[in-house]
Structure formats: structure tokens, C-alpha cells
N, C-alpha and C positions, 0 to 999 in steps of 0.2 A: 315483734320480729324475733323469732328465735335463732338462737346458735349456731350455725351449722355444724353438723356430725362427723366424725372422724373420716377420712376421704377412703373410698375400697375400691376395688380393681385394679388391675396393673399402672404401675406407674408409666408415668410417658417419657419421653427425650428431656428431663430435669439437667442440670447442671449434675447431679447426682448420679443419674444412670449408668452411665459409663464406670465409673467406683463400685457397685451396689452388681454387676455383670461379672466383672475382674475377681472379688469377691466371691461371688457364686461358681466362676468357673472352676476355681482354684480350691475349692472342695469337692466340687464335682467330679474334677480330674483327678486328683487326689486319689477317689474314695472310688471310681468306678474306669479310672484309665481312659484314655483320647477314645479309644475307641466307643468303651462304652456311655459316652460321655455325650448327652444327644444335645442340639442346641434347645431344643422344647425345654429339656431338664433345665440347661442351668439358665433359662429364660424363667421358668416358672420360681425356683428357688432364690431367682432377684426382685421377682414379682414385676416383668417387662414383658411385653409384646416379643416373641420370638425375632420379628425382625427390627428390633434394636440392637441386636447382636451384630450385623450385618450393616446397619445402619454406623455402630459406630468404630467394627475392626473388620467388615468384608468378609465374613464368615466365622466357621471354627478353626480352622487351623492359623490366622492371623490374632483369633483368640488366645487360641494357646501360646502361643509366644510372647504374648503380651501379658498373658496369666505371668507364663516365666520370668516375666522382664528380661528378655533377651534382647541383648545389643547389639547380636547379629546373628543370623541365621544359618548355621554350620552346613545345613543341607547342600545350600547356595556353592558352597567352595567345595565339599567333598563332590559333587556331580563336574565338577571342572577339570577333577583330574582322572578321571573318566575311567570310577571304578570298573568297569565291564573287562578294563583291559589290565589282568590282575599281576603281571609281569611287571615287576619293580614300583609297582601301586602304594607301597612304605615309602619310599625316598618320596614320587611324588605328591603322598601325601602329607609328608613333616616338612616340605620343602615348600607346601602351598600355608600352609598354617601358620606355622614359626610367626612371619609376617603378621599375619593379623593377631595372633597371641601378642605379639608387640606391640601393638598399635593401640589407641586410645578406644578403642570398643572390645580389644581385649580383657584392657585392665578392667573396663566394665565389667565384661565377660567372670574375670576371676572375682571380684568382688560379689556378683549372684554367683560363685563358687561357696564363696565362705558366708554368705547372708544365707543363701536356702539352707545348708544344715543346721540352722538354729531357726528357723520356720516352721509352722505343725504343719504344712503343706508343704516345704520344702525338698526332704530329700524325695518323696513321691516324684512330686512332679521336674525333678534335675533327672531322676531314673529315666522317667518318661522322655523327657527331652534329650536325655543323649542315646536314649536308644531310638527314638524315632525320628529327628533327626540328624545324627551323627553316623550313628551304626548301622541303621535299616540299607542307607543306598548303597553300604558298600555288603555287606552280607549277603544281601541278594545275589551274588554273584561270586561268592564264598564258593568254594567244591566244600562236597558233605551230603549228607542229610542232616534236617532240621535241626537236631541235637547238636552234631557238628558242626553248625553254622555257631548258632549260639553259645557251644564252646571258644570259637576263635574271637565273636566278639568281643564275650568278656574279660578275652587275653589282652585283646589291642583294647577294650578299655581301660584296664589297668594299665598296660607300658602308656599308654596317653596320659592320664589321669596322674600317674605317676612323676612323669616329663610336668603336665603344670606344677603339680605340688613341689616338686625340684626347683624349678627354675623362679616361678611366682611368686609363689606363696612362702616357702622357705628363703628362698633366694640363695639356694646351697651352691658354695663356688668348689669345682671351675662352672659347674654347668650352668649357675645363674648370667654370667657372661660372655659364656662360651658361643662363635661366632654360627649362627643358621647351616652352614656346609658342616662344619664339624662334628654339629649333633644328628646332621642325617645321615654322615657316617658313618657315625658311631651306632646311632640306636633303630635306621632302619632296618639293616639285615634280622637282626631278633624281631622286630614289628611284623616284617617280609613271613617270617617263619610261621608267627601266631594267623597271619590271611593266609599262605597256601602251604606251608611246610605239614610235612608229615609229626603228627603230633603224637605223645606216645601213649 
């Protein structure tokens, strides 16, 4: 009786698979962006049947988030305060936030803040996640041309990005305990300005 030989072909539904995908996608995404990121690709480079992908996150885009380790889905709450309607769309959007930055999936939130910039995949795919989910639903609906658009994003990514780094991660007072009304006070009108103000 001999040996049997090294196993070839695509792995199956292992206890591993799901490891061995997450992996795959997160260079995948990385190295070719959501978009160009096909499920075939990063099915062949885990060495899995395309629909194990599906099998074990419901496509790609529940991929990606899972690539991310995201603790919650920002799309989900920026579609609630109903970018389309862009008159006073800063207050309601640091007024829907604040909250879940507070909350026990935030702090998750900031922690894959500070773990993706020390990841070789990391800051790639934070870029990609706050621009496709954070930024995409409300830009659309930005005035400009395209350039334009993408100029205001990366304004309100910064005053955002900013506001966590302030308050979380620093924990710089007063703002680190300053009350949810205060700071949309305070830092919507500038926020207001970067989505519809005339910029110079």
C-alpha cells in the first residue's frame, strides 16, 4: 500500500477556509482596489471554489468588511441622515455619529484605526473603506464636478478623521469630554462648508 500524495485542487469548506479567503482578499483589495478585486481572484489565490466566498460572508462586499474587521458598517448610518438632502447634512451627520463613536463598536471601530496603520494591508484597505463606505453615499450628491467632489471629500475626511484623533485616540480635553450638542456646534458649520460652501 502506498503513501498517498500531496492533496491538489481547490480546498473545500475546512475549518480553514474561511482564514485562508480573509487572507486572500486583503491582498487582493490591497493591491487591486474593491473594484478591481474580482471574487474568482481572490478565490483562486486562497485556492477555494468561487462560491465559498459566498458560502461563508454572502458575497463581496460583506467580504470586504470582514477583510476590514469592521465593527460596523458606516454606510448603514450615513444613508439615515439622508445625504440627498445637503442643507444642514454636517450637524446631521456628527449628531448621528458622535453615538456610535461612543459606543462599544466604536471603540472597536478605533482600535482597526490604530491596528490598520501598522498592517502591510492596512492603511490600503482603511483608504478604501472610508472612501467607499463613508464618503461614496454622501459625495454623490456633493455639487461640483468630479474633481470637486473629491476635493470636499477629503476635506470632511480630514475634519472627521481629525474629530476621532481628538477625542479617541488622544483623548485631548475639552474635546475628549465635551458633550455630543457642543461639538456639532462647534465643528458642523466648518464640516457644512467642506460638503456645500464655496471653496476657494
Amino acid at each position: 500500500m502506498t503513501a498517498a500524495g500531496p492533496r491538489r485542487g481547490r480546498r473545500g469548506g475546512g475549518h480553514d477556509t474561511r482564514g485562508l479567503i480573509l487572507a486572500a482578499a486583503r491582498r487582493r483589495f490591497a493591491a487591486d482596489g474593491f473594484d478591481g478585486a474580482t471574487v474568482r481572484a481572490i478565490a483562486a489565490d486562497a485556492g477555494v471554489d468561487p462560491a465559498m466566498i459566498n458560502h461563508h460572508f454572502g458575497g463581496k462586499e460583506p467580504l470586504f468588511l470582514a477583510a476590514v474587521e469592521a465593527p460596523f458598517d458606516p454606510a448603514q448610518y450615513v444613508r439615515s441622515v439622508r445625504p440627498e438632502a445637503t442643507d444642514g447634512l454636517a450637524a446631521r451627520l456628527l449628531a448621528t455619529l458622535l453615538p456610535v463613536w461612543d459606543s462599544p463598536a466604536g471603540a472597536a471601530a478605533v482600535g482597526l484605526f490604530r491596528s490598520g496603520l501598522h498592517r502591510d494591508w492596512g492603511v490600503a484597505l482603511l483608504r478604501q473603506f472610508i472612501q467607499r463606505r463613508a464618503l461614496t453615499p454622501i459625495v454623490e450628491h456633493l455639487p461640483g464636478d468630479d474633481a470637486e467632489r473629491a476635493l470636499r471629500a477629503s476635506l470632511v475626511a480630514s475634519q472627521i478623521a481629525g474629530l476621532i484623533l481628538t477625542r479617541y485616540v488622544v483623548k485631548l480635553e475639552p474635546i475628549a469630554s465635551m458633550p455630543h450638542e457642543q461639538i456639532v456646534a462647534l465643528i458642523a458649520p466648518n464640516l457644512q462648508r467642506y460638503l456645500t460652501g464655496p471653496l476657494p
